[in-house]
ZAMARGU-4260 file (C-alpha; in steps of 0.2 Angstrom, whole numbers, plus 5000, padded with zeros to 4 digits):
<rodrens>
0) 4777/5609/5183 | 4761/5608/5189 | 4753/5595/5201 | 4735/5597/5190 | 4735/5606/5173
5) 4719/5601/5162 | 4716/5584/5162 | 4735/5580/5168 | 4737/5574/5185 | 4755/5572/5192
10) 4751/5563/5212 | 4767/5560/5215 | 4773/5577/5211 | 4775/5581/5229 | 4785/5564/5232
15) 4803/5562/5234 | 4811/5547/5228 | 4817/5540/5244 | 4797/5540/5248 | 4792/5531/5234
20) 4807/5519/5235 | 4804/5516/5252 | 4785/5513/5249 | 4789/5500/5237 | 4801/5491/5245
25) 4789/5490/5260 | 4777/5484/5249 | 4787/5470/5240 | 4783/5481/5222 | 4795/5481/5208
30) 4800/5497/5198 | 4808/5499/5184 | 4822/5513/5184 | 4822/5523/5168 | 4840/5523/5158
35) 4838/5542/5154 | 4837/5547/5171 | 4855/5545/5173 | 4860/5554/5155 | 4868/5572/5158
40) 4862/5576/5143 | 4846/5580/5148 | 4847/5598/5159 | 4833/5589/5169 | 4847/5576/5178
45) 4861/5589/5179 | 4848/5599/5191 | 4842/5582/5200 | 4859/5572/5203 | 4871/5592/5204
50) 4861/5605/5207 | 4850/5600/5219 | 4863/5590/5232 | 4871/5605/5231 | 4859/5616/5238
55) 4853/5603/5250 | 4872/5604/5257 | 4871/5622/5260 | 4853/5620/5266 | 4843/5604/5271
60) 4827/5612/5265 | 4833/5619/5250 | 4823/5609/5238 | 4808/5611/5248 | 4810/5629/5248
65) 4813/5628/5230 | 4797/5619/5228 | 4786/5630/5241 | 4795/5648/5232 | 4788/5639/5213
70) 4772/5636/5220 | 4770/5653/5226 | 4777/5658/5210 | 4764/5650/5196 | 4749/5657/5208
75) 4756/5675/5208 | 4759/5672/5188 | 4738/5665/5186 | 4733/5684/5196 | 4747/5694/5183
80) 4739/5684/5169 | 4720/5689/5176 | 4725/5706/5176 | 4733/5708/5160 | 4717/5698/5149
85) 4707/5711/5161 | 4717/5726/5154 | 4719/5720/5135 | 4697/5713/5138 | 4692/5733/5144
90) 4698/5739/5126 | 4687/5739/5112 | 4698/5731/5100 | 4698/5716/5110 | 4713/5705/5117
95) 4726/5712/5103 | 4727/5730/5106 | 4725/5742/5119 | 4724/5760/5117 | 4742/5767/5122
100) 4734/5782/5135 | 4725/5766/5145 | 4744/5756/5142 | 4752/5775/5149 | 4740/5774/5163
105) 4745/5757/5168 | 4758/5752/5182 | 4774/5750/5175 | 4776/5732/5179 | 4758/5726/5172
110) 4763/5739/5156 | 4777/5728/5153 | 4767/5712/5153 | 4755/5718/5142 | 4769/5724/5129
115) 4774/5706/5130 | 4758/5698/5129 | 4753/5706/5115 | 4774/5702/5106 | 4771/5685/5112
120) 4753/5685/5102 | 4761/5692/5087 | 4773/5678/5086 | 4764/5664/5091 | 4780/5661/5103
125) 4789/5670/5116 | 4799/5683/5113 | 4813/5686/5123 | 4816/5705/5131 | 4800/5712/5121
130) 4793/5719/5138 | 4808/5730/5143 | 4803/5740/5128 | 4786/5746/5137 | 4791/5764/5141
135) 4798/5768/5125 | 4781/5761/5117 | 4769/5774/5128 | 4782/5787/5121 | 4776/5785/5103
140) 4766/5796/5095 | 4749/5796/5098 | 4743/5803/5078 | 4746/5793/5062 | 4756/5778/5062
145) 4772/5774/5075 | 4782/5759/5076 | 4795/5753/5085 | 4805/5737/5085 | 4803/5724/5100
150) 4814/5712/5092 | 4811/5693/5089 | 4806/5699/5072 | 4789/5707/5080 | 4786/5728/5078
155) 4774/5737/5092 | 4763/5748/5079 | 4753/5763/5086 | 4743/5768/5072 | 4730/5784/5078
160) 4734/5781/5096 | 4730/5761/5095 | 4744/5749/5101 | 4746/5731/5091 | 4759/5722/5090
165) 4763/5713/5070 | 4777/5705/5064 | 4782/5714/5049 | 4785/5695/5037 | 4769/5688/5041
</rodrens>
């Protein structure tokens, strides 16, 4: 979750409970304490009331670290992102095909991400394990039509050397 993401602001994001508590009782505020916060049900309150005293046990700054390694996490996802729209942008079919010698040509790990970017596209939703397919897909043939099966219903086709990817029902 992010603490700014379009017109969403999340202050408190970066707040622990025990601050905010403490703030309020300082301050003579009321709060009101929502009833789902407590449910198990929700994976959310597992993580918060199990999950995270656990770690903080082993470690006192293992929510922290949690927090800090995220962070670090979403920013290194916004540069893979840049450089998969930049690879997808170069082509001349635009941001739903690449040619498979420029995907071949491409380091292995942002091959994968384009493989699943473009799965993703062709669903209109993630699909699950579509990336490990990568170097199967740049060993297709390169004349006529190729295709291969990513699953989540979704098929890389390389037709005259062009990669798409299309899901067969739609």
């Amino acid at each position: 979750m992010r603490a700014h993401d379009g017109s969403l602001a999340r202050p408190l994001l970066d707040t622990t409970r025990e601050e905010t508590t403490a703030y309020c009782e300082e301050r003579g505020l009321l709060w009101r304490e929502d009833r789902s916060n407590l449910d198990p049900a929700f994976a959310r309150n597992r993580i918060r009331h199990g999950l995270l005293p656990e770690l903080e046990r082993v470690h006192p700054a293992a929510a922290a670290n949690v927090l800090r390694t995220a962070e670090l996490l979403r920013s290194e996802a916004e540069l893979l992102d840049a450089a998969v729209d930049d690879a997808l942008a170069a082509e001349p079919g635009g941001r739903n095909t690449i040619e498979l010698e420029r995907l071949a040509e491409l380091h292995p790990a942002l091959r994968r991400l384009v493989v699943q970017r473009l799965a993703d596209a062709a669903a209109g939703r993630p699909v699950a394990g579509a990336a490990r397919h990568a170097e199967q897909v740049v060993t297709l043939r390169r004349t006529g039509v190729a295709m291969l099966d990513l699953g989540g219903g979704v098929r890389a086709v390389v037709d005259r050397g062009v990669l798409r990817a299309e899901r067969p029902d739609a």
